[in-house]
C-alpha positions as CSV (number, residue, x, y, z in Angstrom):
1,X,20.3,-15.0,9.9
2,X,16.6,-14.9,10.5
3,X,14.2,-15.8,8.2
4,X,10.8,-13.7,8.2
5,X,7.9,-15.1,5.9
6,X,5.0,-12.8,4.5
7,X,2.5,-14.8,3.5
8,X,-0.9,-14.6,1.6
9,X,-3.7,-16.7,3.0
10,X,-6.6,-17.3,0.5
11,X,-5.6,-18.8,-2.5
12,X,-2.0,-19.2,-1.8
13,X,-1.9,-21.7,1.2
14,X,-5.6,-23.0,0.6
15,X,-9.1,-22.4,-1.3
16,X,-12.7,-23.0,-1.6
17,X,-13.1,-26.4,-3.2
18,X,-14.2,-25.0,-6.1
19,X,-11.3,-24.0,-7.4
20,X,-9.6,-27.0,-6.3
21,X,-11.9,-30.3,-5.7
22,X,-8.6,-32.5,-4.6
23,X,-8.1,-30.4,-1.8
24,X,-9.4,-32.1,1.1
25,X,-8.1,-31.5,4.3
26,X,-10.0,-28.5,6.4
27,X,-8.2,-25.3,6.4
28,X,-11.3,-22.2,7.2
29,X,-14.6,-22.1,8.1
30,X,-17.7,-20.1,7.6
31,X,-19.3,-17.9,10.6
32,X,-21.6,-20.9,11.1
33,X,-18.9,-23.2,11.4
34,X,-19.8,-25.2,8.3
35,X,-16.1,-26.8,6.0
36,X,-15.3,-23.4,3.6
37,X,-11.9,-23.5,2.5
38,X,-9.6,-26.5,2.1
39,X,-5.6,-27.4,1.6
40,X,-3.8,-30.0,-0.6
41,X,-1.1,-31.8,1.0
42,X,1.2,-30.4,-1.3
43,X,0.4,-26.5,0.1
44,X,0.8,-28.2,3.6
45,X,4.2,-29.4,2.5
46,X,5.1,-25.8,1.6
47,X,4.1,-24.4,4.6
48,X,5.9,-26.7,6.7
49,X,9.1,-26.3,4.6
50,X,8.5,-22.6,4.7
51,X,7.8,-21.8,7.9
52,X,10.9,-24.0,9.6
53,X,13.2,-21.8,11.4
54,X,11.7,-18.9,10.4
55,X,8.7,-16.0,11.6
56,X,5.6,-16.8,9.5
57,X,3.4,-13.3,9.4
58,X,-0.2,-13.8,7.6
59,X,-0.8,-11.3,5.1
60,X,-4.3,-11.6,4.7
61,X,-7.4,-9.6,3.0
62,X,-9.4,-11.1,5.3
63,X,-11.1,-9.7,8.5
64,X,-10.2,-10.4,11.9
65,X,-13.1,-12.6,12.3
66,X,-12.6,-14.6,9.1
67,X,-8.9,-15.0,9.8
68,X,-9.7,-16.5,13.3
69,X,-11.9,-18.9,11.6
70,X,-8.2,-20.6,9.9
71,X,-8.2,-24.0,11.0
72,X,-4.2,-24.4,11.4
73,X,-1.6,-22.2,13.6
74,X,-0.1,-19.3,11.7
75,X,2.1,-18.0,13.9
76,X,2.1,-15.0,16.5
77,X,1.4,-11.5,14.1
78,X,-1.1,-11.3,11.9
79,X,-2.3,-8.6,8.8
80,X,-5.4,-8.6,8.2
81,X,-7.9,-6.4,6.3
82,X,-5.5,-5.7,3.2
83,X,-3.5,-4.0,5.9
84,X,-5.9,-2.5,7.8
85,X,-5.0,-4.6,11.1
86,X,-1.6,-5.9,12.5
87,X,-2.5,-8.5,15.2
88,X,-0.4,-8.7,17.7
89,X,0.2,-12.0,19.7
90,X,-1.7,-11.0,22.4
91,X,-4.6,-11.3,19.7
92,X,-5.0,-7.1,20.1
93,X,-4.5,-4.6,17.3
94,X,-1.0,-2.7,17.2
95,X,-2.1,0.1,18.9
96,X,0.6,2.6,17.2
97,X,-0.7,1.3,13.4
98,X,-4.1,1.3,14.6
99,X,-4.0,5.1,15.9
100,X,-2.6,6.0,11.9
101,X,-5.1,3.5,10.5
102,X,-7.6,5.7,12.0
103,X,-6.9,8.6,11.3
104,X,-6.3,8.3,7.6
105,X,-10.1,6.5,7.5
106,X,-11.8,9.2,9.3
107,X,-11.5,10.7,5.1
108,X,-12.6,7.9,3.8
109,X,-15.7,7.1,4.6
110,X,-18.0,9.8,2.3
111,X,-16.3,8.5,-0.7
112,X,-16.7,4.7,0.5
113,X,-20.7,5.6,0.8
114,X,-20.7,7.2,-2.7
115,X,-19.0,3.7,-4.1
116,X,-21.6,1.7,-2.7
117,X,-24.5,3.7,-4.2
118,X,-22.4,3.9,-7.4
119,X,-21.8,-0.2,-7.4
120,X,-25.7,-0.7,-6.1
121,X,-26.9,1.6,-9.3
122,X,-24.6,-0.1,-12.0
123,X,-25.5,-3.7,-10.3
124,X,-29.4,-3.7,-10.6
125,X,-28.5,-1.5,-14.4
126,X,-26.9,-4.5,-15.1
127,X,-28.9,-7.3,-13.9
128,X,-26.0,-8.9,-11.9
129,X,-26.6,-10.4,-8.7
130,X,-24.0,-9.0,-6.2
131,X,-23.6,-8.6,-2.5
132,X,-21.6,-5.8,-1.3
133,X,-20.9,-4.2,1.9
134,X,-18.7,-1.8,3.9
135,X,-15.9,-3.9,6.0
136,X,-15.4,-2.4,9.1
137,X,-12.8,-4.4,11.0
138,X,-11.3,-3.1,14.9
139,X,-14.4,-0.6,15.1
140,X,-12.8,1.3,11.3
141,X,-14.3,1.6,8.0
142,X,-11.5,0.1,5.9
143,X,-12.7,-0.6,2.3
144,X,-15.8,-1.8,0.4
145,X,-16.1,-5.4,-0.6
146,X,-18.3,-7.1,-3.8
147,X,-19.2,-10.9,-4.2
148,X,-21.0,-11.9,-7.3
149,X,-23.6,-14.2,-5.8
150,X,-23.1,-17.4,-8.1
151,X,-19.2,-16.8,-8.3
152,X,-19.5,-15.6,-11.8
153,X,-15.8,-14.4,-12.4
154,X,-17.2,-12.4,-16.1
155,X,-19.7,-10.7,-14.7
156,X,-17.4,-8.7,-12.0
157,X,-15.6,-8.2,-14.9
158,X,-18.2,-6.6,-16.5
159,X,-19.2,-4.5,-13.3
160,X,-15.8,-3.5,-12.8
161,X,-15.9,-1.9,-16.0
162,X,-19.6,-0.3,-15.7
163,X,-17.8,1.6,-12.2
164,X,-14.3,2.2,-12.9
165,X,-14.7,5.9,-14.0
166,X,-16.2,6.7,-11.0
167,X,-13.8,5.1,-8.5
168,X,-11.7,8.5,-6.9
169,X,-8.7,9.4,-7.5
170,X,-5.8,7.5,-5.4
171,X,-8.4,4.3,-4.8
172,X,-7.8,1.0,-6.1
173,X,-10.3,-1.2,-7.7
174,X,-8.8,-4.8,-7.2
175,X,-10.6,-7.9,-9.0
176,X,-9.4,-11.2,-8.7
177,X,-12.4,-13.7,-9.6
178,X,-15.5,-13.5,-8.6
179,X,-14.6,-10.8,-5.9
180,X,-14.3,-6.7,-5.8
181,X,-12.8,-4.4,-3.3
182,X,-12.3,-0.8,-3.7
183,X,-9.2,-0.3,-1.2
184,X,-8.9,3.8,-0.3
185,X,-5.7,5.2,-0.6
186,X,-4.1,4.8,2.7
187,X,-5.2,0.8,2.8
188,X,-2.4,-1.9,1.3
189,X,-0.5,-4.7,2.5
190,X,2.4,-2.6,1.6
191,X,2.5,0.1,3.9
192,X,1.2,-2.7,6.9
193,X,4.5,-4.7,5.8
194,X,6.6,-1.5,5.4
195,X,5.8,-0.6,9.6
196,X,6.1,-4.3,11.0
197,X,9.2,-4.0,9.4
198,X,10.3,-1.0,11.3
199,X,8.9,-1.1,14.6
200,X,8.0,-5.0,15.3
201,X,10.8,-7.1,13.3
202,X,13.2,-7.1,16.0
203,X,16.9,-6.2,16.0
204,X,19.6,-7.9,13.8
205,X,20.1,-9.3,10.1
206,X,17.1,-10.8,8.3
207,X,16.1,-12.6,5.6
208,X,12.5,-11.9,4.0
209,X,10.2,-13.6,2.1
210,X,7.0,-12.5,0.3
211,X,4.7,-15.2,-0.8
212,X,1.0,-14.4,-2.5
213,X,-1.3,-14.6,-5.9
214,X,-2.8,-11.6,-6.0
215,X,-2.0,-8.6,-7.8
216,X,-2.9,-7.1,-4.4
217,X,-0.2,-8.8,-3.0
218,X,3.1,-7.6,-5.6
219,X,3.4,-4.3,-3.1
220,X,4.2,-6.1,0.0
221,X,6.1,-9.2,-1.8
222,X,8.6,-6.6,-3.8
223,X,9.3,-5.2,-0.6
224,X,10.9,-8.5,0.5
225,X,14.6,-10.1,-0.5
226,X,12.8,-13.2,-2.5
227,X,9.3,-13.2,-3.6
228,X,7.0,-16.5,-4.6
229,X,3.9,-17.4,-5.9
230,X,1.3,-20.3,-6.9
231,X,2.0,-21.6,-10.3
232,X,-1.9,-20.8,-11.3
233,X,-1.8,-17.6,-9.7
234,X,-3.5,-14.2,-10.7
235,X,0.2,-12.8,-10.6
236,X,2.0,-15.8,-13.1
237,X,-1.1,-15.6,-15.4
238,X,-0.5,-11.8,-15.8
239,X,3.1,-12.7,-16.6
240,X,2.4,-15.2,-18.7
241,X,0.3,-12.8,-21.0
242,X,3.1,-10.4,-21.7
243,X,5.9,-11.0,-24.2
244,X,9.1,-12.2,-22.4
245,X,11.4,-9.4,-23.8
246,X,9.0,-6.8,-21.7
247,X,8.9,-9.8,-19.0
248,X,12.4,-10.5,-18.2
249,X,14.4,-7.1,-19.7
250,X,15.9,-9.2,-22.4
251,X,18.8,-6.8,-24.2
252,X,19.1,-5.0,-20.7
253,X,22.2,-4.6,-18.9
């Protein structure tokens, strides 16, 4: 039977050194080309014993641009964009998931402009220092992004809080560290999973695998036969935190 991996990128196969100093081989760069991201050797183990034998798909928030700056082969498809993109090996969008992509922004995009004055307001309210921006990947306005400037994971906290009543109905406002997107309804790795599956999977019995950190990423990785993730991860440490009868179903049958 075939095996077909979804994996997350950031976080999950590498980091910034930052978060993890020991990590010292190269894994992404910046758009100058300067060292950004880094593995361990134990997350190069995992890949290797992951990815043997089986399709490896990159399930990635990141752009086009910043996935292409990966240091190490990730196989032939990639997500990108928190959905927004399926690569396809000839390094083209899907053109059948980029026709629905588009049309489902096209509604998008007064709402997206009414977040970024609402997050630009409540920033300088605030005093904290944030960059933000529209991302517009494969000529689309997909979702808008927020970096705290000196990686200051309680203030985003606290900005997230200041804007939440005004994000719109059916958006999502995901926080994970020092960074903020506000994803628009028809954006997830989800429903990009949920048409590879169908249309560019291939024939025949498989057996998937969903592997991430992010709360972001639970859509796409319960959509899978097995699902995995990084001991310190966003997703454990919000499993930790809640009481293992309401964690595991304990007096179910």
């Amino acid at each position: 039977m075939r095996r077909v991996v979804f994996v997350d990128l950031d976080d999950t196969l590498f980091q910034t050194s930052k978060k993890d100093p020991s990590a010292g081989l190269l894994a992404a760069v910046d758009r100058e080309g300067n060292p950004l991201s880094f593995r361990c050797g134990r997350q190069v183990a995992f890949l290797d014993w992951l990815s043997k034998g089986a399709m490896v798909i990159p399930v990635t928030g990141r752009s086009v641009d910043a996935f292409r700056r990966v240091t190490f082969p990730l196989g032939e498809y990639a997500i990108c964009s928190f959905g927004g993109v399926i690569l396809t090996p000839s390094g083209k969008p899907d053109p059948e998931w980029h026709r629905e992509v588009s049309m489902a922004a096209e509604g998008t995009i007064e709402p997206m402009v009414d977040l970024h004055d609402i997050v630009a307001l409540a920033a300088a309210e605030l005093g904290i220092d944030v960059r933000y921006r529209v991302v517009r990947d494969a000529g689309l306005p997909l979702y808008l992004s927020v970096k705290h400037n000196a990686g200051s994971a309680s203030e985003m906290v606290r900005l997230a809080s200041a804007v939440s009543p005004s994000v719109p109905e059916g958006w999502t406002l995901h926080i994970n560290g020092n960074n903020m997107a506000f994803l628009p309804p028809f954006l997830g790795k989800d429903a990009a999973v949920a048409f590879f599956l169908e249309h560019l999977v291939g024939d025949g019995p498989i057996l998937t695998v969903g592997v991430g950190d992010s709360l972001t990423d639970v859509g796409f990785m319960r959509m899978c036969d097995y699902m995995m993730a990084p001991s310190n991860s966003q997703i454990v440490t919000v499993l930790s935190s809640q009481s293992p009868s309401s964690a595991v179903g304990v007096g179910e049958t």
